[in-house]
PQR file with spaces between the fields and no chain letter, atoms N, CA, C, O and H, PARSE charges and radii, in Angstrom:
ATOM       1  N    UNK     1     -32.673   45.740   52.284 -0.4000 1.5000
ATOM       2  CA   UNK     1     -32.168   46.220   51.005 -0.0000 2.0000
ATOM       3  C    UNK     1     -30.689   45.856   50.927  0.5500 1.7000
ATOM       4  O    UNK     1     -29.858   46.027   51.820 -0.5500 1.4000
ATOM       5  N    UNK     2     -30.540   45.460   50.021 -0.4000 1.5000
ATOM       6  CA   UNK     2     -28.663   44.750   49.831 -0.0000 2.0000
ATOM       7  C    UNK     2     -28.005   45.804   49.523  0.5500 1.7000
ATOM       8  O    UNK     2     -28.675   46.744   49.094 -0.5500 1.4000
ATOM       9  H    UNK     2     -31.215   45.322   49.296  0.4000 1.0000
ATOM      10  N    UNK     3     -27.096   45.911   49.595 -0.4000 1.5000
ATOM      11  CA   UNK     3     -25.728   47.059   49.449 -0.0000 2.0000
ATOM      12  C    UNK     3     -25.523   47.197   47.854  0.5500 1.7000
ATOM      13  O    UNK     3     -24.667   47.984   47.450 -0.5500 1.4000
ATOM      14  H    UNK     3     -26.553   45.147   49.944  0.4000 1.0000
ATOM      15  N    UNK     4     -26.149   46.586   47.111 -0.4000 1.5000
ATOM      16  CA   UNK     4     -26.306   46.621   45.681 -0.0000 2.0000
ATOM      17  C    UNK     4     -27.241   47.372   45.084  0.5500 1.7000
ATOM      18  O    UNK     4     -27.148   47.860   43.957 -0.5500 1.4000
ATOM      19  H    UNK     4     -26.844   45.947   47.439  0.4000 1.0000
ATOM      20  N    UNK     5     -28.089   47.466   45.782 -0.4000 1.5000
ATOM      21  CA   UNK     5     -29.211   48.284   45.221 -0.0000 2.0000
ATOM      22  C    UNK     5     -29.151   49.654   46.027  0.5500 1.7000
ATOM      23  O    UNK     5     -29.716   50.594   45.468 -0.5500 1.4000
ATOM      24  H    UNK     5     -28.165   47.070   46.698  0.4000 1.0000
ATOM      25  N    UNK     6     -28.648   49.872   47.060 -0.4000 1.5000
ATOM      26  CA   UNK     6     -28.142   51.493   47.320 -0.0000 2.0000
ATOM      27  C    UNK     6     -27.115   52.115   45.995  0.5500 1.7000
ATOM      28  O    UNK     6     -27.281   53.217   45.473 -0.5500 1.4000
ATOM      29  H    UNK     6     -28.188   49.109   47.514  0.4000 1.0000
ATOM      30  N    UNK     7     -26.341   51.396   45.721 -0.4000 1.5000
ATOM      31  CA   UNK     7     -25.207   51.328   45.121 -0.0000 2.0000
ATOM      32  C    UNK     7     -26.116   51.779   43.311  0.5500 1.7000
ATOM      33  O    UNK     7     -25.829   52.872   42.824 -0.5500 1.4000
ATOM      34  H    UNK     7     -26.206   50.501   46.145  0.4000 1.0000
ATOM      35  N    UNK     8     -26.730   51.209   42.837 -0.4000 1.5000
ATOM      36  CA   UNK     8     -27.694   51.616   41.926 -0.0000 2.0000
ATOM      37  C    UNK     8     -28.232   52.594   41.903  0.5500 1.7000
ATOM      38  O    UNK     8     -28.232   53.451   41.019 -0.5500 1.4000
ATOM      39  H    UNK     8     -26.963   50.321   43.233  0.4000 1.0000
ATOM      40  N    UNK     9     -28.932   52.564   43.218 -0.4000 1.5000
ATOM      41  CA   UNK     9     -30.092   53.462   43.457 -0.0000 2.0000
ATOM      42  C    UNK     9     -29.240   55.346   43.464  0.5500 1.7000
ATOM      43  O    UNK     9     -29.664   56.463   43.165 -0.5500 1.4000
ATOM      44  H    UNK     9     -28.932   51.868   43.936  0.4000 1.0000
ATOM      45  N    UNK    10     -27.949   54.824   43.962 -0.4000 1.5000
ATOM      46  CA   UNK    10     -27.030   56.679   43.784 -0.0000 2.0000
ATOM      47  C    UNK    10     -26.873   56.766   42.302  0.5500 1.7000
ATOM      48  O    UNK    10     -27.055   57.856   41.760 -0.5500 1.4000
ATOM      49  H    UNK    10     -27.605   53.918   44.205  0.4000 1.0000
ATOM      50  N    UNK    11     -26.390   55.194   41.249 -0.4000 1.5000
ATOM      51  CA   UNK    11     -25.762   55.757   40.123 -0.0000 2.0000
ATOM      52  C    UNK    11     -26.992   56.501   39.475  0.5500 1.7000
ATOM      53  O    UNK    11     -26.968   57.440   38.680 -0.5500 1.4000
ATOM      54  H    UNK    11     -26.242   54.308   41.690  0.4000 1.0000
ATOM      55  N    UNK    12     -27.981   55.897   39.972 -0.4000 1.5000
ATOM      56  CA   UNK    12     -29.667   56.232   38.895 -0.0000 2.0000
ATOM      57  C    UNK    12     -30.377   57.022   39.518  0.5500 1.7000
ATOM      58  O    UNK    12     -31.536   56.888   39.126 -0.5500 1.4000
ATOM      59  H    UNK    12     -28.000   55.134   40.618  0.4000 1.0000
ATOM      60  N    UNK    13     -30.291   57.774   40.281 -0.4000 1.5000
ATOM      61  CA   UNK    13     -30.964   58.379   41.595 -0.0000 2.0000
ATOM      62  C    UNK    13     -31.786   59.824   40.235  0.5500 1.7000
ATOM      63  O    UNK    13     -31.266   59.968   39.128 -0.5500 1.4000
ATOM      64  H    UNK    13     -29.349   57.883   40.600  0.4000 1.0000
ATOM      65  N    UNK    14     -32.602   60.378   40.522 -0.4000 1.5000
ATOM      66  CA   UNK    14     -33.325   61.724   39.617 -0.0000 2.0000
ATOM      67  C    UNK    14     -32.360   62.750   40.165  0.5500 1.7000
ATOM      68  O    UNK    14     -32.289   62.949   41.377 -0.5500 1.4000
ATOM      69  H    UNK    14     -33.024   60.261   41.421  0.4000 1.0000
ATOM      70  N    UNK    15     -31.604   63.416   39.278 -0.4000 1.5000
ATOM      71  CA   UNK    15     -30.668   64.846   39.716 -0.0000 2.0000
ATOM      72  C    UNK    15     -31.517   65.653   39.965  0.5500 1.7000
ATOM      73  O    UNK    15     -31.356   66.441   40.897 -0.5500 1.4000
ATOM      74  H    UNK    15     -31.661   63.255   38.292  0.4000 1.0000
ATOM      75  N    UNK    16     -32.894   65.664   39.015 -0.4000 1.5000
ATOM      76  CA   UNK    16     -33.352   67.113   39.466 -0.0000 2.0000
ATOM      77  C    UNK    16     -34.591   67.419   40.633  0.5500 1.7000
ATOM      78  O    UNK    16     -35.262   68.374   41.025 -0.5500 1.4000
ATOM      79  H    UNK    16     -33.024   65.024   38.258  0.4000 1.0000
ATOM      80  N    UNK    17     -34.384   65.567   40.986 -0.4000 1.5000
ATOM      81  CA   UNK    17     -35.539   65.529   42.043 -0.0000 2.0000
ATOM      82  C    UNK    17     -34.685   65.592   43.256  0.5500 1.7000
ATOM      83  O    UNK    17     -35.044   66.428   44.085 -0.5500 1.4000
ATOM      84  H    UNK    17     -33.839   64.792   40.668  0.4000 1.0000
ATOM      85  N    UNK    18     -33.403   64.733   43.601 -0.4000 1.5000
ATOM      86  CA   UNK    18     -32.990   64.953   44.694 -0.0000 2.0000
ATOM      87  C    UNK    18     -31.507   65.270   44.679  0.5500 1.7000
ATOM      88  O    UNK    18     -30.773   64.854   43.783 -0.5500 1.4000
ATOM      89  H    UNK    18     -33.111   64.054   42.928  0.4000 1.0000
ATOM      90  N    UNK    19     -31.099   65.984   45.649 -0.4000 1.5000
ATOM      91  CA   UNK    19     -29.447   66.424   45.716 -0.0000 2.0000
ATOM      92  C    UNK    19     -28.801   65.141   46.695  0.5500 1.7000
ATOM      93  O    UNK    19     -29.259   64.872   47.805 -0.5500 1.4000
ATOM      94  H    UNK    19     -31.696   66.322   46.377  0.4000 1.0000
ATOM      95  N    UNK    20     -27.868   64.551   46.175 -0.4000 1.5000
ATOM      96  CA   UNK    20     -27.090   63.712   47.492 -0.0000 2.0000
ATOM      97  C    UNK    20     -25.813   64.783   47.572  0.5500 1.7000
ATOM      98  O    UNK    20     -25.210   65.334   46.651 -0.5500 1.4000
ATOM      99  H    UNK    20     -27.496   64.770   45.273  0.4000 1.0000
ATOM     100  N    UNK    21     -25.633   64.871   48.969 -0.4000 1.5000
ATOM     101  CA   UNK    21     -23.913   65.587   49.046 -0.0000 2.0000
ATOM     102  C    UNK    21     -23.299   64.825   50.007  0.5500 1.7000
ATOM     103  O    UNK    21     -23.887   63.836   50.446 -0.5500 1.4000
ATOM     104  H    UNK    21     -26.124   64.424   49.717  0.4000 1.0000
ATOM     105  N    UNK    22     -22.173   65.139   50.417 -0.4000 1.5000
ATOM     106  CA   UNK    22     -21.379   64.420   50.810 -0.0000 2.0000
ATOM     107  C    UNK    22     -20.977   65.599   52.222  0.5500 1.7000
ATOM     108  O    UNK    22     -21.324   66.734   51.896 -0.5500 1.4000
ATOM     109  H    UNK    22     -21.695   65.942   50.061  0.4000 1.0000
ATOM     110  N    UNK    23     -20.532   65.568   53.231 -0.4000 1.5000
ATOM     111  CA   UNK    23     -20.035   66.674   54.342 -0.0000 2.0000
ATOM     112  C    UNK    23     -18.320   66.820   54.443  0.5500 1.7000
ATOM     113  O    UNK    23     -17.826   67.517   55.330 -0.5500 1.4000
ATOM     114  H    UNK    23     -20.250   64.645   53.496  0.4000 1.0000
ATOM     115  N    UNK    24     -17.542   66.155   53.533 -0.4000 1.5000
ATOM     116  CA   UNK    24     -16.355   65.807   53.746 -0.0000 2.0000
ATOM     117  C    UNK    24     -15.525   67.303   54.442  0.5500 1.7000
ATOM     118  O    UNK    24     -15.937   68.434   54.186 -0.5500 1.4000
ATOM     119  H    UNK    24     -17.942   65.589   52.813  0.4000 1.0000
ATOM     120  N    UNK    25     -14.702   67.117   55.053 -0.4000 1.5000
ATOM     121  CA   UNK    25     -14.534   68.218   56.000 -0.0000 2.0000
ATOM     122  C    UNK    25     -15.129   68.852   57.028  0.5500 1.7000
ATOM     123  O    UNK    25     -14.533   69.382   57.966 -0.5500 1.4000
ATOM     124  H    UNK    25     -14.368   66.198   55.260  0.4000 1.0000
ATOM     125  N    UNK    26     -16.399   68.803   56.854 -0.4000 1.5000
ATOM     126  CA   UNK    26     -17.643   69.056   58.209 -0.0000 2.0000
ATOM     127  C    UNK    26     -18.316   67.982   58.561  0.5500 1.7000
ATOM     128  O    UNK    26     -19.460   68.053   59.008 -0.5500 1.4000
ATOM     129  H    UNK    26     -16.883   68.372   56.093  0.4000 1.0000
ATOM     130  N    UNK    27     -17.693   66.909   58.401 -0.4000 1.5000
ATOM     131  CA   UNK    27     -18.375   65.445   59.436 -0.0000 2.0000
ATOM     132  C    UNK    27     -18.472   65.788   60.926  0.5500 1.7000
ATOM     133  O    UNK    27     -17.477   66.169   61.543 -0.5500 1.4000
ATOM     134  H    UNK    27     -16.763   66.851   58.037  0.4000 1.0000
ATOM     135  N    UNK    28     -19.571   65.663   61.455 -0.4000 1.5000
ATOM     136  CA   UNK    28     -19.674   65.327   62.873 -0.0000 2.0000
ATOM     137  C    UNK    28     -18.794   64.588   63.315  0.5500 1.7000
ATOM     138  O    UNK    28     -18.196   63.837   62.545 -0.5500 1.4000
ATOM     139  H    UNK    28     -20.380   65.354   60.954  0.4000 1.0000
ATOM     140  N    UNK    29     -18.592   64.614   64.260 -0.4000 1.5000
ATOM     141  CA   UNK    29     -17.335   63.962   65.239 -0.0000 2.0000
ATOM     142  C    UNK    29     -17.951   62.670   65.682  0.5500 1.7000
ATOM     143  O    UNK    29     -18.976   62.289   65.117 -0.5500 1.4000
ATOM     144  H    UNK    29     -19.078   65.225   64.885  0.4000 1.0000
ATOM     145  N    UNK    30     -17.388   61.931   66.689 -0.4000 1.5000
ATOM     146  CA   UNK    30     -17.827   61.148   67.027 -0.0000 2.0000
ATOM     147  C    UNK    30     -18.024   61.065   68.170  0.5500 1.7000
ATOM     148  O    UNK    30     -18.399   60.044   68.748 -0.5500 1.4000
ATOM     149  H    UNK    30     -16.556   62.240   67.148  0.4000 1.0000
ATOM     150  N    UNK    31     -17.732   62.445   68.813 -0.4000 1.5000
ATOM     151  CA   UNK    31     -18.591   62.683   69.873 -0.0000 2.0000
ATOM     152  C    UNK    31     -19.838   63.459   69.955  0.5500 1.7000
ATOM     153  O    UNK    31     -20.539   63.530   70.965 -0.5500 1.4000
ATOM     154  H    UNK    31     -17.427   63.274   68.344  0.4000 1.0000
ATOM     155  N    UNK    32     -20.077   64.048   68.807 -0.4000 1.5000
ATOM     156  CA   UNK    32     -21.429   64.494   68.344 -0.0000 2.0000
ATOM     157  C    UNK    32     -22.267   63.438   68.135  0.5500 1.7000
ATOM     158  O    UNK    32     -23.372   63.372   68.675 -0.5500 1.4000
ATOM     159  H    UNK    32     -19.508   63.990   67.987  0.4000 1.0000
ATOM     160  N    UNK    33     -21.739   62.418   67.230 -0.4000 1.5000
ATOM     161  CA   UNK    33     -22.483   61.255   66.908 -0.0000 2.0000
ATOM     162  C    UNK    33     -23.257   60.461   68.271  0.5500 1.7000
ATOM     163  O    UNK    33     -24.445   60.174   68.415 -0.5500 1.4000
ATOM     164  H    UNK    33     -20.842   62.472   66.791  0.4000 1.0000
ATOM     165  N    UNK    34     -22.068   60.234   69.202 -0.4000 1.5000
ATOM     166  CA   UNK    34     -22.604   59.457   70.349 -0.0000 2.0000
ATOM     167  C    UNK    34     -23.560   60.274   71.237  0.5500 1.7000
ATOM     168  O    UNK    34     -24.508   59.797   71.861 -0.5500 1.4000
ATOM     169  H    UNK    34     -21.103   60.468   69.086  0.4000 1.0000
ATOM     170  N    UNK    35     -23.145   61.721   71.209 -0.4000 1.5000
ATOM     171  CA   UNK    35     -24.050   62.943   71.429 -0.0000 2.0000
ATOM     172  C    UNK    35     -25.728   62.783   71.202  0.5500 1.7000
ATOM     173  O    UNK    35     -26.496   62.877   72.159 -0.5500 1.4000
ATOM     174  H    UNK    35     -22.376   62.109   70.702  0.4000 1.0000
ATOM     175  N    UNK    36     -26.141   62.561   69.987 -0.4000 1.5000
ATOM     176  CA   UNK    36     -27.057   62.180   69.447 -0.0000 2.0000
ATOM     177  C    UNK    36     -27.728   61.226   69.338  0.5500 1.7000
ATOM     178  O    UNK    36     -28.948   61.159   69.185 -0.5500 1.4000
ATOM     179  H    UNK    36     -25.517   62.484   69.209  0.4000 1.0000
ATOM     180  N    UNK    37     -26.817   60.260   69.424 -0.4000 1.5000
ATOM     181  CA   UNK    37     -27.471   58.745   69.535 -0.0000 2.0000
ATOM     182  C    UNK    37     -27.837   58.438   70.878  0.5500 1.7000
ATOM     183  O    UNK    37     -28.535   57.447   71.091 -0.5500 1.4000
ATOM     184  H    UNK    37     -25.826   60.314   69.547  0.4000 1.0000
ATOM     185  N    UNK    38     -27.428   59.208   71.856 -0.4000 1.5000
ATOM     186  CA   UNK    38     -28.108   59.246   73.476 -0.0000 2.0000
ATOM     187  C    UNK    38     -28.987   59.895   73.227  0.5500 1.7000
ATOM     188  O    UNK    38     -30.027   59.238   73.280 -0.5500 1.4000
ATOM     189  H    UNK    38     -26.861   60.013   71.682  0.4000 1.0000
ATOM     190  N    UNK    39     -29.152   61.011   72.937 -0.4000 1.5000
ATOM     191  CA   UNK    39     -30.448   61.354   72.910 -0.0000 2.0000
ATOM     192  C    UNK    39     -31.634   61.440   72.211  0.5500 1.7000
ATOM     193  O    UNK    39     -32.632   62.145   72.363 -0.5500 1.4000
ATOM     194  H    UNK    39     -28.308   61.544   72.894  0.4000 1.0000
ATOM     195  N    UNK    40     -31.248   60.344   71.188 -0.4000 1.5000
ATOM     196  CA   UNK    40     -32.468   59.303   70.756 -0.0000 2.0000
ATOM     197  C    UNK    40     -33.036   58.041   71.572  0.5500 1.7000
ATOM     198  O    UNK    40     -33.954   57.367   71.106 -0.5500 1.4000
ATOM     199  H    UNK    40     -30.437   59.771   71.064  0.4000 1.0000
């Protein structure tokens, strides 16, 4: 999928079917991240 059609797919996305949010201020770290990605 090209970075163009994500990019669409948020402006056109159904509001009342799905919520996108954002975590700004409560992002995982990036030692959580690497946290997680080991133990996948």
């Amino acid at each position: 999928m090209a970075l163009q059609e994500i990019y669409d797919y948020f402006r056109n996305y159904d509001k009342n079917t799905y919520q996108v949010f954002a975590c700004i201020g409560n992002e995982p770290s990036e030692s959580e991240i690497s946290a997680f990605e080991n133990s996948i």
